[in-house]
N, C-alpha and C positions, 0 to 999 in steps of 0.2 A: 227462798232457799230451795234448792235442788234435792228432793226426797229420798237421791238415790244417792248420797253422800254419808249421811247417818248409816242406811245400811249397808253397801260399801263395809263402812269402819266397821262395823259390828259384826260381820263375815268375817274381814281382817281377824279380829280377835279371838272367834272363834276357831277358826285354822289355826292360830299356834297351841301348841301342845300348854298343859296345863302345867307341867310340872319340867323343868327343863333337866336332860340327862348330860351326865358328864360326856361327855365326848371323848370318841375310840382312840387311844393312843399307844404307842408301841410300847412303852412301857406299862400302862396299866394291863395289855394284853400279854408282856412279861411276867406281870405279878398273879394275872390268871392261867398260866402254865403254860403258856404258848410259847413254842421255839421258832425260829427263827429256819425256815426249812431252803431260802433261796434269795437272791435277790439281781434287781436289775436295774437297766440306767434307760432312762428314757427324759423328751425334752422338758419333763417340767421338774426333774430331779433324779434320785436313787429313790427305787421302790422296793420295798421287805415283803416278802411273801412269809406269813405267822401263822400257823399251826396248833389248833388242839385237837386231837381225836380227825373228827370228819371235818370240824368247822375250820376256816383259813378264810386270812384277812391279806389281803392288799393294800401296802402304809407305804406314802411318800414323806422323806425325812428333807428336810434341807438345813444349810448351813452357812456360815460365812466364815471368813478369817478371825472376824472381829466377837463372834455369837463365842460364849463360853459354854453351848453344847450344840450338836443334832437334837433337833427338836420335829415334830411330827408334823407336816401339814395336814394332813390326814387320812382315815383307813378305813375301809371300805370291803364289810364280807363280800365273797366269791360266790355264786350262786351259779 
């Protein structure tokens, strides 16, 4: 057996995070006071530019006919 396949996997596991976080969504960044200061179209959807104080996030939303809301692909602090 190939000795470098155990540790491999064992590298693997240590790189993922230990405790997994919710992921940034335009709503949860609603419910933390962040307004909603711009937004734009670009080809992989509409993007929100979200606001608190100094910090601002860039969130792509998509949608369908058929989806019963805009829902968040995801967002991404501005740095």
């Amino acid at each position: 057996m190939n000795a470098a396949v155990p540790i491999t996997a064992a590298l693997a596991v240590l790189a993922t995070p230990a405790v997994a976080t919710e992921s940034v969504t335009v709503e949860n960044l609603l419910a933390q006071d962040y307004v909603v200061v711009g937004a734009i179209t670009s080809p992989i959807g509409p993007g929100l530019l979200l606001q608190e104080k100094q910090k601002l996030y860039l969130c792509f939303v998509s949608e369908t006919p058929q989806s019963a809301a805009v829902t968040t692909r995801y967002c991404k602090p501005v740095k």
